[in-house]
TORDO-570624 format. One record per atom (N, C-alpha, C): atom name; x negated, y, z negated. Coordinates in pm, whole numbers, padded with zeros to 5 digits, always signed. Layout:
<recs>
site:c1:c2:c3
CA:X:Y:Z
...
</recs>
This chain:
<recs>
site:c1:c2:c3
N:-00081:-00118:+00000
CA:+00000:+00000:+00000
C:-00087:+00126:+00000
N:-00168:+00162:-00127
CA:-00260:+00254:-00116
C:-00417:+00239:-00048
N:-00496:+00300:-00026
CA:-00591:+00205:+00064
C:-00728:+00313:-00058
N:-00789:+00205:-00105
CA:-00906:+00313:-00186
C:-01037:+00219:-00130
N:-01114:+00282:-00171
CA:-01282:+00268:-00148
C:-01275:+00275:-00289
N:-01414:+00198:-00328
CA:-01462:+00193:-00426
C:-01566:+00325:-00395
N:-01547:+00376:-00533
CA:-01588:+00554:-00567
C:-01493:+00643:-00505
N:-01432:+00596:-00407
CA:-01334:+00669:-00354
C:-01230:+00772:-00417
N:-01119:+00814:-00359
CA:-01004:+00832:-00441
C:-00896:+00840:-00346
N:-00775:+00830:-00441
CA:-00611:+00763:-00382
C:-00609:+00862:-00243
N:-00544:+00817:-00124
CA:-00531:+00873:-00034
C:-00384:+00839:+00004
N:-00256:+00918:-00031
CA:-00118:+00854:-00043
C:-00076:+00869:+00089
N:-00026:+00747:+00182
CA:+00030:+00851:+00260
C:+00180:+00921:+00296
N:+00129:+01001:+00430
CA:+00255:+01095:+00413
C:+00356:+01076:+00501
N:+00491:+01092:+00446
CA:+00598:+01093:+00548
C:+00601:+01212:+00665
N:+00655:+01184:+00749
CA:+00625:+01285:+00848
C:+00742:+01426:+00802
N:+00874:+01385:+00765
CA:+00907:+01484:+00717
C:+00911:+01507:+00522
N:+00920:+01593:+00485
CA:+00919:+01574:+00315
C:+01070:+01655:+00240
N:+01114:+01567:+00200
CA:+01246:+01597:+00124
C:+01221:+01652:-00020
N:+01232:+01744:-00048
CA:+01197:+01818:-00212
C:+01339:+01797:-00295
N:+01355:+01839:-00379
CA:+01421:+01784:-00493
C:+01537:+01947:-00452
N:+01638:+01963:-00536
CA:+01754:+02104:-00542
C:+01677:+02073:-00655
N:+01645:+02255:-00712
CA:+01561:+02301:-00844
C:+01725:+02284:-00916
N:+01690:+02220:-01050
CA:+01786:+02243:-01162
C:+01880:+02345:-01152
N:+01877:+02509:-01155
CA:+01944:+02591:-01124
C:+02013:+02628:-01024
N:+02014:+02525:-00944
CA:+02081:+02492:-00778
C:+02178:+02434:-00754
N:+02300:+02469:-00694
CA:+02374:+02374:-00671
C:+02409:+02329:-00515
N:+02448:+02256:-00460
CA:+02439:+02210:-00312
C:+02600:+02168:-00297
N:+02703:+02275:-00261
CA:+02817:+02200:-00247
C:+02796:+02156:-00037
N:+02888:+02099:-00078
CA:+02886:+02018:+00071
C:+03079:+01937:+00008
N:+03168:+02066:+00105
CA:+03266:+01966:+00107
C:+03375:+02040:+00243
N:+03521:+01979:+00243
CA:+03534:+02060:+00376
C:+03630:+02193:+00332
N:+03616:+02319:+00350
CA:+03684:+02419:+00301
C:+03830:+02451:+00384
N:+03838:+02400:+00519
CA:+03927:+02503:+00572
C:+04071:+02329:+00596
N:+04198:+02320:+00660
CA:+04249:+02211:+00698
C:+04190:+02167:+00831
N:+04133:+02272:+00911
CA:+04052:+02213:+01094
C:+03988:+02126:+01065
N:+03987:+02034:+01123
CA:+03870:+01941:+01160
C:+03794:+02043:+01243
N:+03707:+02020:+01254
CA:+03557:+02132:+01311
C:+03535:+02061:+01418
N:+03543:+02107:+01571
CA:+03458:+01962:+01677
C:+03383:+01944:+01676
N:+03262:+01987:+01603
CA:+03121:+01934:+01576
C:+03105:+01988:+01459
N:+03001:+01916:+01409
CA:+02940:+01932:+01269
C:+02849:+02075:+01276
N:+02860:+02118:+01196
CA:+02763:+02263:+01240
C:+02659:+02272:+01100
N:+02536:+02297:+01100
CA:+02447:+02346:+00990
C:+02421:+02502:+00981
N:+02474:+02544:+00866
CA:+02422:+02687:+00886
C:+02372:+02718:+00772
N:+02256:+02845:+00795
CA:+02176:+02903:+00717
C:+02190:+03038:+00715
N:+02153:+03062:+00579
CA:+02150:+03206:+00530
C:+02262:+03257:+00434
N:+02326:+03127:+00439
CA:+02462:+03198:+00304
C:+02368:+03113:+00184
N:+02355:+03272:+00148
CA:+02258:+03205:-00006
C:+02322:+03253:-00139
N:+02465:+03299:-00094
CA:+02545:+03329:-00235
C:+02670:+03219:-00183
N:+02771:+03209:-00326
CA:+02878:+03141:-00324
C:+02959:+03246:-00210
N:+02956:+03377:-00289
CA:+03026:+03469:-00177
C:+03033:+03464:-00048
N:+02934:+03448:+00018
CA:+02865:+03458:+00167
C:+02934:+03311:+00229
N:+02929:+03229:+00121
CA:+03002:+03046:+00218
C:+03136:+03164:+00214
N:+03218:+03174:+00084
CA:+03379:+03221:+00127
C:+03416:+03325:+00222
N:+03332:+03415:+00279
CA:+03349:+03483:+00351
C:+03298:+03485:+00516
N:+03218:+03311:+00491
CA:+03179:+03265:+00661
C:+03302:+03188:+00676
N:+03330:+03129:+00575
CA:+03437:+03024:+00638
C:+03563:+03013:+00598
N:+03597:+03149:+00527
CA:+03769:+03220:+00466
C:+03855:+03072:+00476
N:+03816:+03028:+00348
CA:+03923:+02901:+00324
C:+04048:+02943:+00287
N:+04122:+02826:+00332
CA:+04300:+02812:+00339
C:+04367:+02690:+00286
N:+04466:+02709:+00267
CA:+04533:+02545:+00274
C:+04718:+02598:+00271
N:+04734:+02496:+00365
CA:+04897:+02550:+00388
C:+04979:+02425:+00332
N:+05029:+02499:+00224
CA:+05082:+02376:+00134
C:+05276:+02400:+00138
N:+05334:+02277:+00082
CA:+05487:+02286:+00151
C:+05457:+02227:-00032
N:+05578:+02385:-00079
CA:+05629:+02293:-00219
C:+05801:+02330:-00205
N:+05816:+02264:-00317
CA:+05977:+02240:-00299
C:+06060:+02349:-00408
N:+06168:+02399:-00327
CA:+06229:+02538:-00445
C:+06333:+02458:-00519
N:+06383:+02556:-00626
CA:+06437:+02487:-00684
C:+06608:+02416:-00653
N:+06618:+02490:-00562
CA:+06765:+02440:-00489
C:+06711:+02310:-00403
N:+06609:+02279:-00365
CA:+06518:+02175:-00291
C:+06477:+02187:-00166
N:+06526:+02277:-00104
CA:+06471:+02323:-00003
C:+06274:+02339:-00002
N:+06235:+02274:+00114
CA:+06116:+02276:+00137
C:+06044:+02448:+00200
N:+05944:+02517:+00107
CA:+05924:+02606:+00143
C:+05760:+02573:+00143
N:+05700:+02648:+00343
CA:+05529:+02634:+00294
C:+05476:+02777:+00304
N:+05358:+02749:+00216
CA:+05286:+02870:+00229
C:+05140:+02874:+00239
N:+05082:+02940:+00255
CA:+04922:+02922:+00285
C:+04887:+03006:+00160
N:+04789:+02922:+00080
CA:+04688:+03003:+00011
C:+04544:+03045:+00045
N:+04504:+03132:+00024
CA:+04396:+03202:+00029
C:+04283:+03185:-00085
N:+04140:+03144:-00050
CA:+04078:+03091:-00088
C:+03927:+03219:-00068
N:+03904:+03268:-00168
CA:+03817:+03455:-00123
C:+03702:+03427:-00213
N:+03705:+03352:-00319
CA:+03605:+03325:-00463
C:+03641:+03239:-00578
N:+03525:+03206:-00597
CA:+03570:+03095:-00695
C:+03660:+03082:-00808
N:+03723:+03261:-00864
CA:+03826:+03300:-00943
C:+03944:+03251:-00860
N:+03948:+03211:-00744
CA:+04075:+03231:-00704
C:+04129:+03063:-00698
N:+04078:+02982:-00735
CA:+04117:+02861:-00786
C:+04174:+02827:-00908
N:+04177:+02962:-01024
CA:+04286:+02945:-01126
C:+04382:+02995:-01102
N:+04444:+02905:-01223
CA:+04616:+02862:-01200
C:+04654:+03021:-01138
N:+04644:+03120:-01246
CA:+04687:+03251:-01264
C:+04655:+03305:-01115
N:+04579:+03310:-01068
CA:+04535:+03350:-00894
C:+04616:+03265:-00805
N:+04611:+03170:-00825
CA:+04682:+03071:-00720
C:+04843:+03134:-00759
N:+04936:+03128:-00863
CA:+05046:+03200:-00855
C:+05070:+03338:-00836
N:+05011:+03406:-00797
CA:+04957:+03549:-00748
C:+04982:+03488:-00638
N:+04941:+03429:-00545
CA:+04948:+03454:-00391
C:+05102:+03331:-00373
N:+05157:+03319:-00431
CA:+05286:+03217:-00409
C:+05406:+03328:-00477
N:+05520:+03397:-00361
CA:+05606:+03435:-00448
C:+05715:+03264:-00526
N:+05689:+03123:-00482
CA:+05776:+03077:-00520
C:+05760:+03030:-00647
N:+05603:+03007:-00689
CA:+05495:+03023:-00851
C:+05545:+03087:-00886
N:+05525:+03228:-00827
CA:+05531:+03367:-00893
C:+05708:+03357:-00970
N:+05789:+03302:-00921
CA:+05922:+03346:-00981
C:+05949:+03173:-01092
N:+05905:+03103:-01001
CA:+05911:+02958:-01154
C:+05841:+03013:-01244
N:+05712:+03085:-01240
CA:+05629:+03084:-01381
C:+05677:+03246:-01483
N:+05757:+03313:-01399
CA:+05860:+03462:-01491
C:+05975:+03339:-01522
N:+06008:+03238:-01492
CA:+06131:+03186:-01532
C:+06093:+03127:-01640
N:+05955:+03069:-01642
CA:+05874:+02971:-01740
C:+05893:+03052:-01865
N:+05835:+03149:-01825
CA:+05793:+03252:-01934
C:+05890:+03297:-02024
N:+06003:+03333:-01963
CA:+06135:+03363:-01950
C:+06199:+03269:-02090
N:+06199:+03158:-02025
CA:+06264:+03032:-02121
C:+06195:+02994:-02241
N:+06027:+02981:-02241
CA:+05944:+02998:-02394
C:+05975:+03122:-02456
N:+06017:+03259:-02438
CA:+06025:+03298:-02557
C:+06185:+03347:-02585
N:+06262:+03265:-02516
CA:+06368:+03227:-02570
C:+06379:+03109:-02658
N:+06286:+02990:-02583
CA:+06280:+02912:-02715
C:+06214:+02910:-02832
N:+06065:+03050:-02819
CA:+06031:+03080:-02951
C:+06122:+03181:-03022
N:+06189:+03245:-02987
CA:+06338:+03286:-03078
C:+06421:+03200:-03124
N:+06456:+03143:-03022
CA:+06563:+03018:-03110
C:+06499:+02918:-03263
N:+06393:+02927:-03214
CA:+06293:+02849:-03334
C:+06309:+02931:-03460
N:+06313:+03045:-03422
CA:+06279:+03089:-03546
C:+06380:+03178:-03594
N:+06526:+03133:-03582
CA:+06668:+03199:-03608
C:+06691:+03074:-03632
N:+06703:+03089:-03837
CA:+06776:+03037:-03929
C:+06909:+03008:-03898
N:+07009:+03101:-03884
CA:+07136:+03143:-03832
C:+07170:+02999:-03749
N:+07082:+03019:-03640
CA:+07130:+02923:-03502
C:+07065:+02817:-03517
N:+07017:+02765:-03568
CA:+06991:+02652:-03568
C:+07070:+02577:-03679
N:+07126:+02674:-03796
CA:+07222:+02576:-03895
C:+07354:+02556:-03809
N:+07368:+02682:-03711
CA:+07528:+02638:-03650
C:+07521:+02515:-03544
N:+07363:+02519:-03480
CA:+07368:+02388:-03378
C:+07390:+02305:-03450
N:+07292:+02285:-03586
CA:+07294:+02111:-03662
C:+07436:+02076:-03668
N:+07518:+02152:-03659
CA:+07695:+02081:-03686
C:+07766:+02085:-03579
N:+07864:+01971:-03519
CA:+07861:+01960:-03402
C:+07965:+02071:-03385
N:+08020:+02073:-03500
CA:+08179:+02166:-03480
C:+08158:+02325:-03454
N:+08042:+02363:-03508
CA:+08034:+02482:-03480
C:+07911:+02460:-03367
N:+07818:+02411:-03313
CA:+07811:+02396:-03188
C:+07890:+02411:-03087
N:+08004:+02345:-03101
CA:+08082:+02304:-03003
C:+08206:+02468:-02987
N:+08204:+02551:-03103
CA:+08250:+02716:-03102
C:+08164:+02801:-03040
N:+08061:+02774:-03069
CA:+07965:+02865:-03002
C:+07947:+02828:-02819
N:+07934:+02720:-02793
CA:+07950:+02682:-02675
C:+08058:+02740:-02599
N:+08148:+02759:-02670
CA:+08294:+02797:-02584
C:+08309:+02889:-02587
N:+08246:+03010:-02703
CA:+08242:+03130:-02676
C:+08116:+03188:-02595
N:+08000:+03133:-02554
CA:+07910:+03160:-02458
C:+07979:+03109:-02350
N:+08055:+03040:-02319
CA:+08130:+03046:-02138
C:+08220:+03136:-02095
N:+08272:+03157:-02203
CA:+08373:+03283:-02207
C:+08273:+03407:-02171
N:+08208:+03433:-02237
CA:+08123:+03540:-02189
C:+08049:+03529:-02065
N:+07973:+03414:-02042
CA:+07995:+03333:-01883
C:+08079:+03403:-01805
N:+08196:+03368:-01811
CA:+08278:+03350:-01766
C:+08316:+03523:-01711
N:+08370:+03576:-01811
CA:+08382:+03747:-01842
C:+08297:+03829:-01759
N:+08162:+03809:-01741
CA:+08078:+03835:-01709
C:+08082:+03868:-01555
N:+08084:+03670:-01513
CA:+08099:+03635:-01368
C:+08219:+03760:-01299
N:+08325:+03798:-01383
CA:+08427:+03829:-01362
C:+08399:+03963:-01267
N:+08326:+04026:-01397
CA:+08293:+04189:-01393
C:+08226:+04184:-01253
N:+08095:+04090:-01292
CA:+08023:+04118:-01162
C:+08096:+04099:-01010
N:+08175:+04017:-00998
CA:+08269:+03998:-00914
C:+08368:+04100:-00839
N:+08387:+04198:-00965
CA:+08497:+04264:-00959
C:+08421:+04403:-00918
N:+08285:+04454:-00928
CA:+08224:+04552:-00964
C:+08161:+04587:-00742
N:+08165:+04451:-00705
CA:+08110:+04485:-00613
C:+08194:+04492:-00513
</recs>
């Protein structure tokens, strides 16, 4: 394998090309950013920030989610920096996120009120006055539907 002479010294040899190591502080992504298939493979140099890949190759993805009536709605997200892969960014560019997660929001701090009203929670534990309160929230339902009905 190595070839020495006596008194000599190691003479290793060399590959014709030499592969070096990514330094620790390096990272090497390699994956596919955009939905195209690409017709050829392409190597490119000189994007030496994360920035510089998102702005050679302005990633996308056109995704189909479902509303809440079920209707299929798609939309393309936009892909600009690596912030833009949290949750909070990604529902920023979706108005159909954007209105489930005000509804989300919407409904937790109604249910952190309800939690913490003494009142309503002794009238739920009994079915009988559950079952008053229920009938007077449809009525108001109801009253409501009326006005708005009547108003326009």
């Amino acid at each position: 394998m190595f070839d020495f002479e006596i008194g000599g010294s190691e003479a290793r040899p060399r590959a014709l090309e030499e592969i070096s190591n990514i330094p620790s502080n390096r990272t090497l992504l390699v994956l596919k950013l955009t939905q195209k298939n690409p017709v050829r493979p392409e190597t490119l140099y000189g994007l030496n920030t994360v920035d510089a890949v998102f702005n050679n190759f302005r990633p996308e993805v056109e995704v189909e989610m479902e509303s809440p009536e079920g209707m299929p709605i798609k939309e393309i997200i936009r892909f600009r920096r690596i912030a833009d892969f949290r949750v909070k960014e990604l529902v920023a560019q979706s108005p159909l996120l954007q209105a489930l997660d005000t509804q989300y929001q919407e409904y937790t701090q109604i249910g952190r009120r309800l939690k913490g009203h003494a009142l309503l929670r002794t009238m739920l534990s009994n079915a009988e006055t559950k079952a008053i309160l229920l009938k007077t929230l449809q009525a108001a339902a109801d009253e409501l539907t009326k006005t708005g009905k009547a108003g326009q």
